[in-house]
TORKOL-4160 file (C-alpha; in steps of 0.2 Angstrom, whole numbers, padded with zeros to 4 digits, m for minus):
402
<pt num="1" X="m0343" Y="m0105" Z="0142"/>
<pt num="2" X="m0332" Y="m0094" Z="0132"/>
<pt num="3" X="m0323" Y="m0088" Z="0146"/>
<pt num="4" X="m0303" Y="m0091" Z="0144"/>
<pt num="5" X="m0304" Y="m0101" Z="0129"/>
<pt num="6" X="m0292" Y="m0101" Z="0116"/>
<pt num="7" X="m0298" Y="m0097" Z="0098"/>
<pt num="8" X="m0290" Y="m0099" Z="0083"/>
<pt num="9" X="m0301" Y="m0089" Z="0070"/>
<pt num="10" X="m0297" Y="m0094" Z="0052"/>
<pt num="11" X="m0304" Y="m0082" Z="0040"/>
<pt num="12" X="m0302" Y="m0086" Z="0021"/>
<pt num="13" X="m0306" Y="m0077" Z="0002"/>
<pt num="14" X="m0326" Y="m0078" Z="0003"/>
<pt num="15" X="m0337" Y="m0060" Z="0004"/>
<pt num="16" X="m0343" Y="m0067" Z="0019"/>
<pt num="17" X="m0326" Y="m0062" Z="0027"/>
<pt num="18" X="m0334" Y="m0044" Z="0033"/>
<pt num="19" X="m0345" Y="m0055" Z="0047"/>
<pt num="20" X="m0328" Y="m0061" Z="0054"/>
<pt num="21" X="m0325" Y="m0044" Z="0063"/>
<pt num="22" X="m0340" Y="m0042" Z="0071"/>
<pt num="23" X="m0339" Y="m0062" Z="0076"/>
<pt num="24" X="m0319" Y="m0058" Z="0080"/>
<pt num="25" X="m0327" Y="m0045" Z="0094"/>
<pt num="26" X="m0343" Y="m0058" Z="0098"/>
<pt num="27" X="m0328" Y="m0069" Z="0105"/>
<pt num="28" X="m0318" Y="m0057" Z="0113"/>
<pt num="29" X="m0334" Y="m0049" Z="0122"/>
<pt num="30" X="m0338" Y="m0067" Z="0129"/>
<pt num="31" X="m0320" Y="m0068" Z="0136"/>
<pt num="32" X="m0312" Y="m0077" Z="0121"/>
<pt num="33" X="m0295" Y="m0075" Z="0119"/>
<pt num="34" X="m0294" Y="m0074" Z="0099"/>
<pt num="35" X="m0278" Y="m0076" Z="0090"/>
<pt num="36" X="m0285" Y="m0075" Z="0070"/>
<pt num="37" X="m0278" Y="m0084" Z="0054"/>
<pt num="38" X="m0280" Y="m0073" Z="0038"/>
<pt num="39" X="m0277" Y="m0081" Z="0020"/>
<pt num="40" X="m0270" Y="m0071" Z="0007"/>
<pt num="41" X="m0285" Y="m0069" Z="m0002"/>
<pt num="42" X="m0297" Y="m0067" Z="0012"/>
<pt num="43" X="m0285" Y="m0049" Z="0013"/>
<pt num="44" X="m0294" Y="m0046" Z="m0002"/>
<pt num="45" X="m0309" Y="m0043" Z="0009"/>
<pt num="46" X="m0304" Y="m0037" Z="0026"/>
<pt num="47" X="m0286" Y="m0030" Z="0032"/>
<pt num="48" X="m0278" Y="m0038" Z="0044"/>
<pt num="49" X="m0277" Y="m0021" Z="0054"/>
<pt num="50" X="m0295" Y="m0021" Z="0057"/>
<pt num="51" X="m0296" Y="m0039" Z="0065"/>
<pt num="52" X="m0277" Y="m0037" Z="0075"/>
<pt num="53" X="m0285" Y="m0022" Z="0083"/>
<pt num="54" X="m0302" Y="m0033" Z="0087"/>
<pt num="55" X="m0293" Y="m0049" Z="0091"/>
<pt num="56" X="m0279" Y="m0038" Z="0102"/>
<pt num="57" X="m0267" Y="m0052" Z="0094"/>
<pt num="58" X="m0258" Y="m0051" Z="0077"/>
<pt num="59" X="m0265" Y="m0058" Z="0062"/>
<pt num="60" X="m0255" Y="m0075" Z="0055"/>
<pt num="61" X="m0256" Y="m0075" Z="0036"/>
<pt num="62" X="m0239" Y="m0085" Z="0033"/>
<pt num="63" X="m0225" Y="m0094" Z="0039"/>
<pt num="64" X="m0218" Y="m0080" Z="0045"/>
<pt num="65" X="m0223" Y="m0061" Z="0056"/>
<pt num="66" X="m0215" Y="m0045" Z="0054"/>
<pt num="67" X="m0201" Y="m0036" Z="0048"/>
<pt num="68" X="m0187" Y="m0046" Z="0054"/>
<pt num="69" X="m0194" Y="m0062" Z="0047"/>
<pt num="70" X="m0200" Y="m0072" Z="0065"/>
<pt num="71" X="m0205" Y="m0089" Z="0060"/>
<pt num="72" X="m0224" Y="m0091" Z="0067"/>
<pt num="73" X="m0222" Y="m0112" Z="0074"/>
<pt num="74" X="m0239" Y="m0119" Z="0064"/>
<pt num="75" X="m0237" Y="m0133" Z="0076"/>
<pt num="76" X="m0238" Y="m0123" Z="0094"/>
<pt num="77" X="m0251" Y="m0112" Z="0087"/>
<pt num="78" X="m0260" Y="m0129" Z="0082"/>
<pt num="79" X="m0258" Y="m0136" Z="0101"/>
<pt num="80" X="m0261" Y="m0117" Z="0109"/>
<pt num="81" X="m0279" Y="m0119" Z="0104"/>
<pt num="82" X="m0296" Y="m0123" Z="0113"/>
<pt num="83" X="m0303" Y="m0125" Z="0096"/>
<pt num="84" X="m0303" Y="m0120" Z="0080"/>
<pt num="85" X="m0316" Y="m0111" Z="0070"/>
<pt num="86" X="m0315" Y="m0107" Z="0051"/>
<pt num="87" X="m0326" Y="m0094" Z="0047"/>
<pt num="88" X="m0330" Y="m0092" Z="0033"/>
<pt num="89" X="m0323" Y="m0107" Z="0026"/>
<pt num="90" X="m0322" Y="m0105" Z="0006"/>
<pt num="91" X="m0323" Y="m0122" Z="m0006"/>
<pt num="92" X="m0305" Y="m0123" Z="m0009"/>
<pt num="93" X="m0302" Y="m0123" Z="0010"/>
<pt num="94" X="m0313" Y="m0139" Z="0013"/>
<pt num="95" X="m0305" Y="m0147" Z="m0002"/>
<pt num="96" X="m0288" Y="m0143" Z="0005"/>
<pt num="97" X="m0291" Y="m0145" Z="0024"/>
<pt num="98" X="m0302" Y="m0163" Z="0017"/>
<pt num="99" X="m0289" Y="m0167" Z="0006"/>
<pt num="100" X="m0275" Y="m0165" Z="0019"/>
<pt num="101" X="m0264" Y="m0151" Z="0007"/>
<pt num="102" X="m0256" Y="m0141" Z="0018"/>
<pt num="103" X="m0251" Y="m0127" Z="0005"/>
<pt num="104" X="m0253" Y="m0111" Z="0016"/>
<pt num="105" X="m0252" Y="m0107" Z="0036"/>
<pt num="106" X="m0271" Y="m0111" Z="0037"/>
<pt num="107" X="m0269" Y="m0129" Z="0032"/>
<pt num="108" X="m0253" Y="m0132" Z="0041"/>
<pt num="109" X="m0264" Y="m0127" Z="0057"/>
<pt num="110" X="m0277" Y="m0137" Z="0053"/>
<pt num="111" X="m0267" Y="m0153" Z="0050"/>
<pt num="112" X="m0257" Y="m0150" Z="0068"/>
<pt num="113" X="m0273" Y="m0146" Z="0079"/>
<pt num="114" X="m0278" Y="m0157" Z="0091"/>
<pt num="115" X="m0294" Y="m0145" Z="0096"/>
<pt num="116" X="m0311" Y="m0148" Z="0088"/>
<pt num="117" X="m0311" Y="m0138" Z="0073"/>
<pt num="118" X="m0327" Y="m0129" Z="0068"/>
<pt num="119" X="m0330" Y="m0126" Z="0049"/>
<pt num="120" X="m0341" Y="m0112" Z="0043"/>
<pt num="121" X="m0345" Y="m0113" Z="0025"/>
<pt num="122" X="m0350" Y="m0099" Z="0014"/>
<pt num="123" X="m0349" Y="m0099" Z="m0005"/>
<pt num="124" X="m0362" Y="m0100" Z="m0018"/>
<pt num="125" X="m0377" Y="m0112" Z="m0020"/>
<pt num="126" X="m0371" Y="m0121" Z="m0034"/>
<pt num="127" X="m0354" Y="m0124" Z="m0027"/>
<pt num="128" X="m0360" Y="m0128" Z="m0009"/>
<pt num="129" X="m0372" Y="m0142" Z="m0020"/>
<pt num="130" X="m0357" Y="m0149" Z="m0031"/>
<pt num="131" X="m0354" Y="m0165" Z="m0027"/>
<pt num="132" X="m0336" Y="m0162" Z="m0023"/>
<pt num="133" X="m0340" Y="m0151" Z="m0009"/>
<pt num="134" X="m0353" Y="m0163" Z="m0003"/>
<pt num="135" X="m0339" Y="m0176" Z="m0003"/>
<pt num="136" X="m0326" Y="m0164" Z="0005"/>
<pt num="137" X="m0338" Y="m0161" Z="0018"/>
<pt num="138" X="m0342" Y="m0177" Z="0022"/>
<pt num="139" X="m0324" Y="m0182" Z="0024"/>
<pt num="140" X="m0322" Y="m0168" Z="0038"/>
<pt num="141" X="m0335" Y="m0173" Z="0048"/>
<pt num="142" X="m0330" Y="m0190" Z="0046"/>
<pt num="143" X="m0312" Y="m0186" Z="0051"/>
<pt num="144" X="m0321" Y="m0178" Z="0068"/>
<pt num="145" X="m0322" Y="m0161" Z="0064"/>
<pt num="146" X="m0339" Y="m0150" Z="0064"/>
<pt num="147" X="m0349" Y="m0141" Z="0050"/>
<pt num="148" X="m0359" Y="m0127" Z="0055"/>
<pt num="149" X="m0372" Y="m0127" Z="0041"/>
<pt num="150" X="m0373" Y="m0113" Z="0030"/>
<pt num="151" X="m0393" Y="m0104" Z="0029"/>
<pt num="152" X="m0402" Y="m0102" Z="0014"/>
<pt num="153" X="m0405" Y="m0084" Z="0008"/>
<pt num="154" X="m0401" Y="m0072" Z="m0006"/>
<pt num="155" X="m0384" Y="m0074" Z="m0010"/>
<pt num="156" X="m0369" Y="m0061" Z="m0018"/>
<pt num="157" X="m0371" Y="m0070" Z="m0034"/>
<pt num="158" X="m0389" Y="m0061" Z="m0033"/>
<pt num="159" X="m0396" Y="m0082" Z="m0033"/>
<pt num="160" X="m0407" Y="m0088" Z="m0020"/>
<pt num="161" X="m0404" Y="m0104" Z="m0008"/>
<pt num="162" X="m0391" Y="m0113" Z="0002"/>
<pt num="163" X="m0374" Y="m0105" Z="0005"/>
<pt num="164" X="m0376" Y="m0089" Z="0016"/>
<pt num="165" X="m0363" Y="m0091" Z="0032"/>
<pt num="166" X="m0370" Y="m0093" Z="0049"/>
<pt num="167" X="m0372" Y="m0077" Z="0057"/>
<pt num="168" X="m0360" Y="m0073" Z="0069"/>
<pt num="169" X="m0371" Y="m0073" Z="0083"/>
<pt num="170" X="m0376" Y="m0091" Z="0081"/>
<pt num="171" X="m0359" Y="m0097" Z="0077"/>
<pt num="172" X="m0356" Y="m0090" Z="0096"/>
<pt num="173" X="m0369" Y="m0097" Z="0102"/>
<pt num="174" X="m0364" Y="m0116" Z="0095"/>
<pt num="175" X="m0346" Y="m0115" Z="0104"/>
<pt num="176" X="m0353" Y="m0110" Z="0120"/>
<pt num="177" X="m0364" Y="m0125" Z="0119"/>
<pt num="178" X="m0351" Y="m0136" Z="0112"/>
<pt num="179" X="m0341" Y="m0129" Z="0128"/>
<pt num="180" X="m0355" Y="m0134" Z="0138"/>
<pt num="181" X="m0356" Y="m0151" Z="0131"/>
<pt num="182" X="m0339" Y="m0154" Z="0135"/>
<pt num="183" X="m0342" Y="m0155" Z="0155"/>
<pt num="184" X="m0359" Y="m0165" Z="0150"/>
<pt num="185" X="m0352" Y="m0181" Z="0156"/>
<pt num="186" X="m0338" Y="m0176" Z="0169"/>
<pt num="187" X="m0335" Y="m0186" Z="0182"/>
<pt num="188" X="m0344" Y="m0201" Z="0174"/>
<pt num="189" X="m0333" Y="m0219" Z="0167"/>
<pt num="190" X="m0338" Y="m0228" Z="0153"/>
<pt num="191" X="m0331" Y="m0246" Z="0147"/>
<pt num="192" X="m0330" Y="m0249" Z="0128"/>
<pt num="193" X="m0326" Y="m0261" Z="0118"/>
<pt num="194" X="m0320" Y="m0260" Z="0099"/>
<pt num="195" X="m0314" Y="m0273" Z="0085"/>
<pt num="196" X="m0312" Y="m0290" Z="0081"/>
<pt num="197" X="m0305" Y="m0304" Z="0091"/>
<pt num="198" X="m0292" Y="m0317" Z="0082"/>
<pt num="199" X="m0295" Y="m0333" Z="0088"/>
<pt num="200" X="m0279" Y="m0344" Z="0084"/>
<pt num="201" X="m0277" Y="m0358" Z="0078"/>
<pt num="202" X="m0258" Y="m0361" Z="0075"/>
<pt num="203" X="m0247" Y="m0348" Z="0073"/>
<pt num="204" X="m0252" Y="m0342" Z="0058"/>
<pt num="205" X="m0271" Y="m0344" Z="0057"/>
<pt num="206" X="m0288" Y="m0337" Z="0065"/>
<pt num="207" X="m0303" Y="m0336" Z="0067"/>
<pt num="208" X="m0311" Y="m0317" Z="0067"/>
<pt num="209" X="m0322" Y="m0307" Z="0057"/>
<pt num="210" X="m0324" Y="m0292" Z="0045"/>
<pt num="211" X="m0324" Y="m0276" Z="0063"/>
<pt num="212" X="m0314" Y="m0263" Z="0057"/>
<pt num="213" X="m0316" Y="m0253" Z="0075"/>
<pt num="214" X="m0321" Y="m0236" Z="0069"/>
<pt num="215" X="m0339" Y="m0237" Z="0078"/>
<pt num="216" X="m0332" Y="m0243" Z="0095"/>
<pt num="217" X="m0316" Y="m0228" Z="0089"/>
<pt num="218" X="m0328" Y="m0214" Z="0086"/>
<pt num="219" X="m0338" Y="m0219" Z="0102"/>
<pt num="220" X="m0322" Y="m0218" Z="0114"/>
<pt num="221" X="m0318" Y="m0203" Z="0104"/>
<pt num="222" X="m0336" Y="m0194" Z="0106"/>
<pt num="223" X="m0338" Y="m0198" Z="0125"/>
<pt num="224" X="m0321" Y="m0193" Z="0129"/>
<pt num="225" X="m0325" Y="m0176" Z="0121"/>
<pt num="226" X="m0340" Y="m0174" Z="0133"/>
<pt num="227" X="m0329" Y="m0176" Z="0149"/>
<pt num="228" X="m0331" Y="m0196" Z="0153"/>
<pt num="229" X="m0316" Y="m0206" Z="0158"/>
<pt num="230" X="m0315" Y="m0219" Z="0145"/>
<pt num="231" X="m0307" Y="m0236" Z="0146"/>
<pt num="232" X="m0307" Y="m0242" Z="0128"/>
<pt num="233" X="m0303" Y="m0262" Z="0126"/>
<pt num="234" X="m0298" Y="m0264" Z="0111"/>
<pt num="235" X="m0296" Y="m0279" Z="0097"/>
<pt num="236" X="m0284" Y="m0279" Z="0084"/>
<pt num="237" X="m0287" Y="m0263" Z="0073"/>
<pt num="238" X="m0277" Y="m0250" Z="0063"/>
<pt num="239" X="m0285" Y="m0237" Z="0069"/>
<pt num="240" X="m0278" Y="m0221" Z="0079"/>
<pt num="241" X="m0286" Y="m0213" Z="0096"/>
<pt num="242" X="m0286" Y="m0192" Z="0095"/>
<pt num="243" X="m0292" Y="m0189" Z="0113"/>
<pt num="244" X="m0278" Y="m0190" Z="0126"/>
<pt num="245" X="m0285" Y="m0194" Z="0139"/>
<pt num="246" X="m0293" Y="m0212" Z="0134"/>
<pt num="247" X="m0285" Y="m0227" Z="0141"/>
<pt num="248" X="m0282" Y="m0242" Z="0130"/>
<pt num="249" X="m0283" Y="m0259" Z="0135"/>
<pt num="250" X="m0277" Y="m0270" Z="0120"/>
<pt num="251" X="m0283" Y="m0287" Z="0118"/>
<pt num="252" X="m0282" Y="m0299" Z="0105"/>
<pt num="253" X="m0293" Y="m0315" Z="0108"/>
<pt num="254" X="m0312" Y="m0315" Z="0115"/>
<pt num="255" X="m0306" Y="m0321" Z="0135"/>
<pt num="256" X="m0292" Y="m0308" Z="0133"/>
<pt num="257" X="m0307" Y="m0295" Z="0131"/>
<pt num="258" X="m0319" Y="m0303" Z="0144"/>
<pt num="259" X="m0306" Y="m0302" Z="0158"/>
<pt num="260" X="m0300" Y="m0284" Z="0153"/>
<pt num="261" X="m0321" Y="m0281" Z="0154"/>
<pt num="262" X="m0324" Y="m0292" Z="0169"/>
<pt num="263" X="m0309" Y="m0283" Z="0179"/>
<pt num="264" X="m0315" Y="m0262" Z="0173"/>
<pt num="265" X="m0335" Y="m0264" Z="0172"/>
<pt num="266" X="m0338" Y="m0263" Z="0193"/>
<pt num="267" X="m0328" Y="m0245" Z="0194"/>
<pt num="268" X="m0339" Y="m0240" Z="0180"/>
<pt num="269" X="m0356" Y="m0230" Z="0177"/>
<pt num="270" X="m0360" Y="m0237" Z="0160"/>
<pt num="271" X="m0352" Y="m0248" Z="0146"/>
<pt num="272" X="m0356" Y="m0250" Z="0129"/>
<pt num="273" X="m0349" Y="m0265" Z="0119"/>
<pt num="274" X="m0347" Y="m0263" Z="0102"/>
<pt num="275" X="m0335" Y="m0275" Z="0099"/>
<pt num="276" X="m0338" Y="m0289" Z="0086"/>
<pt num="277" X="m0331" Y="m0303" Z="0097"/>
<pt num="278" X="m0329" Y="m0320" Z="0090"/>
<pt num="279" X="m0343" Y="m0333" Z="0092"/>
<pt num="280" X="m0333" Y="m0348" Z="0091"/>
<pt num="281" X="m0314" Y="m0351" Z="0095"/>
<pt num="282" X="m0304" Y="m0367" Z="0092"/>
<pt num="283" X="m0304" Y="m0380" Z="0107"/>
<pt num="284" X="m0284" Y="m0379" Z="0109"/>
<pt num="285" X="m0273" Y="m0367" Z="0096"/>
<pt num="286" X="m0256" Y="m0378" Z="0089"/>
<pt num="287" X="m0239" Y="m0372" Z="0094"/>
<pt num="288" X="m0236" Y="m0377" Z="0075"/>
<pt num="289" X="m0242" Y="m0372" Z="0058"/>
<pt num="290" X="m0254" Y="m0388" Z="0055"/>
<pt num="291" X="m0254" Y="m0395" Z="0037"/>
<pt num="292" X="m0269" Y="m0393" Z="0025"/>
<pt num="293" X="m0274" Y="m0413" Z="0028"/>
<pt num="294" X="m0273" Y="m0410" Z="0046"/>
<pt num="295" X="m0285" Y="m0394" Z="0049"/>
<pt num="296" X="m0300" Y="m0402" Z="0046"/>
<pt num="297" X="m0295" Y="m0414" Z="0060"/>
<pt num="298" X="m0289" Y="m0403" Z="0071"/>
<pt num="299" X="m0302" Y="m0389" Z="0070"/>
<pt num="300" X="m0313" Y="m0393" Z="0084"/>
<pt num="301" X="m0321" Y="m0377" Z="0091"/>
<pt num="302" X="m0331" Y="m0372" Z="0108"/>
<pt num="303" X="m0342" Y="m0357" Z="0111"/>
<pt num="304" X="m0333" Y="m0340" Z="0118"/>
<pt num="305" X="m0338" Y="m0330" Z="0134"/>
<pt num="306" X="m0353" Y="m0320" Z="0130"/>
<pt num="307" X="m0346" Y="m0304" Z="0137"/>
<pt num="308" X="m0361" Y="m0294" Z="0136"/>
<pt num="309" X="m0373" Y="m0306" Z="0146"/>
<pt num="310" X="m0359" Y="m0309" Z="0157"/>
<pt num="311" X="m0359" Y="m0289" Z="0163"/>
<pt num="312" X="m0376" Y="m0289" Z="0163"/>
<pt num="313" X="m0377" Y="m0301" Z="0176"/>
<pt num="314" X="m0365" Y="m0290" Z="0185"/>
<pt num="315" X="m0374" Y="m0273" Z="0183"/>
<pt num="316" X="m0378" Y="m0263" Z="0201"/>
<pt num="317" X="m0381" Y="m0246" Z="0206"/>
<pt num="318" X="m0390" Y="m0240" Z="0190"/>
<pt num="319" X="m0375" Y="m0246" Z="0179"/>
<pt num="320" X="m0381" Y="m0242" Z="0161"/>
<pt num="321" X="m0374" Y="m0257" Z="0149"/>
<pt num="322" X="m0378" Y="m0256" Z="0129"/>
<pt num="323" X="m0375" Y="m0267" Z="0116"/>
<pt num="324" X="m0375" Y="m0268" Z="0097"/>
<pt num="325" X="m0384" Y="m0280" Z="0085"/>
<pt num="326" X="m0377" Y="m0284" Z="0069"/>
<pt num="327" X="m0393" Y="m0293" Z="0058"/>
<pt num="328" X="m0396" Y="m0299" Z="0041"/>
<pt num="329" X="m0415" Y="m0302" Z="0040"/>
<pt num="330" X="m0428" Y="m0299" Z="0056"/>
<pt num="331" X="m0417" Y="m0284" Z="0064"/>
<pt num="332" X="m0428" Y="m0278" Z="0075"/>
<pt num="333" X="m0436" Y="m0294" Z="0080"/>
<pt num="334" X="m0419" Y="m0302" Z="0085"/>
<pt num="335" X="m0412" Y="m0286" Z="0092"/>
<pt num="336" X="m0428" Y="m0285" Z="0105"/>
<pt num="337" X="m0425" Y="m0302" Z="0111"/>
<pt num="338" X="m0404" Y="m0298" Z="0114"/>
<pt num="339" X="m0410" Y="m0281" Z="0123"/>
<pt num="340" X="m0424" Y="m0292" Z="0135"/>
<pt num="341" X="m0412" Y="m0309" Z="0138"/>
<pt num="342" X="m0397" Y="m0298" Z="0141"/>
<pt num="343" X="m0405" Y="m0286" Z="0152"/>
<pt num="344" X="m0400" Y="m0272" Z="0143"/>
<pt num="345" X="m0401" Y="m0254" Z="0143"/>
<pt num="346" X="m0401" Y="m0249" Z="0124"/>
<pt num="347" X="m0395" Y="m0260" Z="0107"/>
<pt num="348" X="m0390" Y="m0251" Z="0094"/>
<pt num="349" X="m0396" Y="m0261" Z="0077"/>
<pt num="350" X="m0384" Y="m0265" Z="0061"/>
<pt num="351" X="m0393" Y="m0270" Z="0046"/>
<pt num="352" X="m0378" Y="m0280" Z="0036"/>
<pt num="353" X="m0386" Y="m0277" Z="0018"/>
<pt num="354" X="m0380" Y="m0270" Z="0000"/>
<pt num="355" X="m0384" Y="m0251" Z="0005"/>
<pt num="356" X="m0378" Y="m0254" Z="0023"/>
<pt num="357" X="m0361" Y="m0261" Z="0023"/>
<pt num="358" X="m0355" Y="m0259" Z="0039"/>
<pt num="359" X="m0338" Y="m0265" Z="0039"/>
<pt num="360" X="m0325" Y="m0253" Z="0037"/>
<pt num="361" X="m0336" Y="m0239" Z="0030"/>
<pt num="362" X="m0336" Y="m0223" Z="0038"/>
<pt num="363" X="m0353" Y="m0221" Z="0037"/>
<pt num="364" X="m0370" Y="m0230" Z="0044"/>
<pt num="365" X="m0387" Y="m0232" Z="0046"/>
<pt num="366" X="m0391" Y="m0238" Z="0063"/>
<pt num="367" X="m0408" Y="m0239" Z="0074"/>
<pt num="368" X="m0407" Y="m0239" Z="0092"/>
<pt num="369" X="m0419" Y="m0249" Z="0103"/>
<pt num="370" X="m0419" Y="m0240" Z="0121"/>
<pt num="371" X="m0430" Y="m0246" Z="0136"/>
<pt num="372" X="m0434" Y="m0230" Z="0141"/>
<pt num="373" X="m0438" Y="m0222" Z="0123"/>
<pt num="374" X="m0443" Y="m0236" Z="0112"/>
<pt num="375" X="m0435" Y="m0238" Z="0094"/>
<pt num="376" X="m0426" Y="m0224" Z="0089"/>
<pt num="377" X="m0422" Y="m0226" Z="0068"/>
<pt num="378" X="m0406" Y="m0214" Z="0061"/>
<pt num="379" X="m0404" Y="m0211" Z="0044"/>
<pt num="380" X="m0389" Y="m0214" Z="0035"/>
<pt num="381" X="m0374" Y="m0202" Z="0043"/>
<pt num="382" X="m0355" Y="m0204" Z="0046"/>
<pt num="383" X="m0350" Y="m0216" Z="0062"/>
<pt num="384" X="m0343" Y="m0199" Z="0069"/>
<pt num="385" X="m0363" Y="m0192" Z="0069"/>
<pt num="386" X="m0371" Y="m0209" Z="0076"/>
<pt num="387" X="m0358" Y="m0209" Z="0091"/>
<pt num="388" X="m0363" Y="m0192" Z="0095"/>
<pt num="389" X="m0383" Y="m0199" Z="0095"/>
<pt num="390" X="m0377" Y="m0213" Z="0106"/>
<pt num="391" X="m0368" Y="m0201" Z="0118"/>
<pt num="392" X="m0384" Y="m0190" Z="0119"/>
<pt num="393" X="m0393" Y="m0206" Z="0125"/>
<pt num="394" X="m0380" Y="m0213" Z="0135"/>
<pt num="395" X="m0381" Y="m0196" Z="0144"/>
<pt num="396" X="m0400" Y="m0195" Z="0148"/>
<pt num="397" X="m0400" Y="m0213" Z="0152"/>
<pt num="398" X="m0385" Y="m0208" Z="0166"/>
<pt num="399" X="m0395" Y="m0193" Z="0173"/>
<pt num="400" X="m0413" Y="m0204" Z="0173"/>
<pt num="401" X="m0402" Y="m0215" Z="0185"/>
<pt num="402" X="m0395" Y="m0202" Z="0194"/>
């Protein structure tokens, strides 16, 4: 799966920087072409000769390459990769990468790549534990990228534990399945939906809720990474899309999204409506700011569309269709009855409470109800992690029904 692929090999100032020459020839052997980054420090730990003549590429340490001073573009190098793996990655390159510093070629890179971007950590246990790094690393994962977790074993520092970099072997052997992943859901389409919708009542006011997007964001994003055609129909967000190739439908109100739905769902294999649509709408919206003594008055509402158990009732040829529950007390109880009355394929629970927030967090605790599989309970991970849980369960749910 290596085979052609573009790697961009960042190797920073850790004493795990000796296993990036025999992971430098691990990639070329599988038919990798490796172009590799070297910080200044890492130097400190292996020369650039020894990786240019295992990579057959130069070795990037700065802004510039050879004698007469050739600017090395951190931008095309950025777009020329397949992916980019950072190996070993030292504390002070999460904080930076995290942190979104781009004080040396590495970080420029980094910040310019639209590849997935693998990070290999490798320092000492006490470090690795500090809550700093903890955070740092939870912020790149967030942001989409991949940690390759680090083994426990005895380290430089002569202390036993977590910290030791993945060999290089197994580092291989993650990008050739990432690789693989990638073509898992080719040729397949997927409908999702993301956000709020703003019901208006005049020109100025609404009615909508608390969606900030990112599940139905990291969704599209996930899927999009594994080879599906995605059709993302979006409410009102401020959020940015990675992938190029999803298509964005942008819709403000709930009968915007339900047509935009109606019209994609028959070319598709699955859908999964994460959207938080509104429940309620006004009757008729005014042309005109109303006044305060006239609201009341005027604010007669009507049920919207219910998208979902409109598709449902649309559903043929082994269509998959999920659906999210978002519940305050009796979760599973109320998210059983939406999965039987709506005919559904899997629900994915939300627990609104004081540890679970939900809204606009980047992170979750989610259980996942499945016909097939039964419940299905997540522990508390980025939104990033529990859209790649979905997708592996969108995926053998699409080759059950193939």
């Amino acid at each position: 799966m290596l085979f052609r692929k573009k790697i961009i090999l960042a190797v920073t100032g850790s004493i795990a920087a000796y296993k990036s020459a025999p992971l430098t020839r691990l990639l070329v052997k599988a038919g990798a072409e490796v172009r590799v980054i070297l910080t200044n420090s890492a130097k400190e730990f292996i020369t650039p000769l020894t990786l240019s003549t295992l990579s057959k590429n130069p070795v990037h340490s700065s802004f510039t390459l050879g004698e007469q001073g050739e600017w090395v573009n951190h931008v095309e190098l950025g777009l020329w990769a397949d992916a980019l793996l950072v190996a070993p990655s030292s504390a002070n390159t999460l904080s930076y990468c995290a942190n979104g510093l781009a004080n040396n070629l590495l970080a420029a890179v980094y910040l310019s790549a639209r590849c997935p971007v693998f990070f290999a950590p490798a320092m000492d246990l006490d470090m690795w534990k500090h809550p700093s790094t903890q955070r740092n690393i939870a912020a790149l994962r967030n942001y989409g990228n991949y940690i390759l977790e680090p083994a426990a074993g005895e380290l430089a520092s002569g202390l036993v534990g977590e910290g030791r970099m993945m060999e290089p072997e197994e580092i291989v052997d993650r990008l050739e399945s990432f690789f693989n992943l990638n073509k898992q859901l080719k040729g397949k389409k997927v409908l999702i939906t993301a956000g709020p919708t703003r019901e208006p009542i005049d020109p100025v006011r609404y009615i909508s809720n608390h969606s900030s997007g990112k599940m139905g964001y990291a969704l599209a994003e996930e899927l999009a990474e594994r080879g599906a055609e995605v059709v993302l129909v979006s409410g009102p967000v401020e959020l940015k899309l990675f992938h190029p190739t999803i298509r964005v439908i942008s819709v403000s109100t709930a009968e915007e999204m339900r047509n935009a739905c109606v019209e994609v769902f028959p070319s598709c294999h699955a859908a999964i409506l994460a959207a938080a649509v509104a429940d309620f709408r006004p009757q008729a919206a005014s042309e005109e700011k109303l006044k305060k003594k006239a609201l009341g008055e005027h604010l007669a509402i009507t049920k919207t569309k219910d998208i979902l158990k409109e598709l449902s009732q649309m559903v043929s040829n082994g269509q998959v269709l999920g659906g999210f529950a978002l519940e305050t007390e009796n979760g599973r109880q109320n998210a059983e009855e939406k999965l039987h009355t709506k005919n559904l394929d899997f629900i994915v629970l939300n627990e609104f409470n004081s540890e679970n927030q939900v809204f606009g967090s980047d992170f979750n605790t989610i259980q996942i109800l499945s016909k097939t599989k039964g419940w299905m309970q997540l522990g508390a991970q980025t939104k990033t992690e529990a859209a790649r849980d979905i997708a592996e369960l969108l995926n053998d749910l699409l080759k059950h029904d193939a």
